[in-house]
Structure formats: C-alpha cells, structure tokens
N, C-alpha and C positions, 0 to 999 in steps of 0.2 A: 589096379591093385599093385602094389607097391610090397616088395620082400622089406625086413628089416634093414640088410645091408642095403637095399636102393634109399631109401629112407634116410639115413644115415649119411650116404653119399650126396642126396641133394641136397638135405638140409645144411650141410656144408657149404654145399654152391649157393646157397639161399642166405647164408650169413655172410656170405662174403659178397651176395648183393645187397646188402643191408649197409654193412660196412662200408665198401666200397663205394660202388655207382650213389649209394642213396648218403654216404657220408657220415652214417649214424654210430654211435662209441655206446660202452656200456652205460646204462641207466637215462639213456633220449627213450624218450616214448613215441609210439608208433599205433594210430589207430589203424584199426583192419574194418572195412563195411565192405564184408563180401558174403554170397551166398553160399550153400552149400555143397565149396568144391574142395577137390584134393590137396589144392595148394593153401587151403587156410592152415590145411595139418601142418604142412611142410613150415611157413612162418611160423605157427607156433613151435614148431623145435629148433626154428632156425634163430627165432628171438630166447630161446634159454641158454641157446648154446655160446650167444652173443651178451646175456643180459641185458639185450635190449628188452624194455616193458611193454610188453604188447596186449591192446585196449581192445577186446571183441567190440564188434556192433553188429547187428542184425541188417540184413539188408530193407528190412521195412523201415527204416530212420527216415526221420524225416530231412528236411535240411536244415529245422531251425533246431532238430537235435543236434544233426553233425557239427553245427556251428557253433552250437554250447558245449560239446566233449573237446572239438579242438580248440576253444582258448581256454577249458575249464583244466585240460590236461598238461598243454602250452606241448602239442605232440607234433614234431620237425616232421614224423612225415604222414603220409593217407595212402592207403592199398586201400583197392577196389576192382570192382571189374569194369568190363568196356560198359556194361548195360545200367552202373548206378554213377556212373563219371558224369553223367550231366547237373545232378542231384547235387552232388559233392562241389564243381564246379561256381553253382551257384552260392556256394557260402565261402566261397574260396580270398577276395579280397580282403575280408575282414579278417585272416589269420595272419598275423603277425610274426608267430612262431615255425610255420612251417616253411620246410628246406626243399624236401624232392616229395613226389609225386606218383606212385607205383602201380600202375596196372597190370590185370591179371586176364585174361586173354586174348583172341586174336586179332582183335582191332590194335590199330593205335591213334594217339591223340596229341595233338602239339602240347607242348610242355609238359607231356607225360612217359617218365621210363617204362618200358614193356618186362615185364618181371618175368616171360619167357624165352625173350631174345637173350636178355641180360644174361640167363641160369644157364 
C-alpha cells in the first residue's frame, strides 16, 4: 500500500525513468504488458505526469498481438515483467520503432533496463 504522498514521490522517480534511462519526451508512446502489479499504477501517473502515452496490454497477449500494438502504435518503448519478457522478446526484431526496454521485477535480462534498480 502506497500513501498519497509515497505515490506522488515515486511517480516522480518513475518519470524521470521514463525520461531519462528510457529517453522518452512528451507524446512517444509506451506499451505496458504487465500483470497485476503495483508498479502498472505507478507508470500510469508516471506517464501523465510526463505526457508520455501509455498503451495498457494484458498480460495474456499474445505475441503476434504484441507485434501488431508495437508497429501499429510505432511505441519507442515495452515494460513488462521478468515472467512475459520471453513472449515480448520473440516479436522484438521486427520493431523498428522501439528505443529501450523496461522491466519490472526481480530478474534481469541482457538488453533490458530494470525499472527497480533504475527508481
């Protein structure tokens, strides 16, 4: 659980890894295919606070979904967690568009930012 002002505080930290580490400016779109955790909250205030556009996906997508949102959206970057990065992965060459790479728990993965480390 999370108070207002903690909320507030990360999403802060969370725009400014969006910004920053991930490179993204207002109005770059960002798909999210994560499940239901506390940090989807946190990007989504983190992407209002930024303008950044941020694309829900459920994490049942499949991959030849993921791979028609991200050239249909032309979205620079993909959050996810450690458990659908393989999924995501596999549609990954054909994206032309995308910049950085964002995962959200305790693993890590070559060529992928850790969105916990980073915050």
């Amino acid at each position: 659980k999370w108070s207002f002002e903690e909320l507030g505080s990360l999403s802060r930290k969370a725009a400014n890894v969006l910004s920053g580490a991930c490179g993204l400016q207002r109005g770059d779109r960002v798909i999210a295919v994560l499940p239901r955790v506390p940090e989807w909250w946190l990007l989504n205030v983190a992407c209002m606070r930024t303008g950044i556009v941020l694309i829900p996906g459920t994490s049942q997508l499949t991959a030849k979904d993921i791979s028609y949102r991200l050239q249909a959206s032309k979205a620079k970057c993909i959050i996810t967690s450690d458990t659908l990065a393989p999924a995501v992965e596999s549609v990954l060459p054909g994206s032309q568009f995308l910049k950085s790479k964002l995962i959200v728990g305790q693993g890590s993965r070559a060529g992928w930012l850790n969105f916990k480390e980073l915050l």
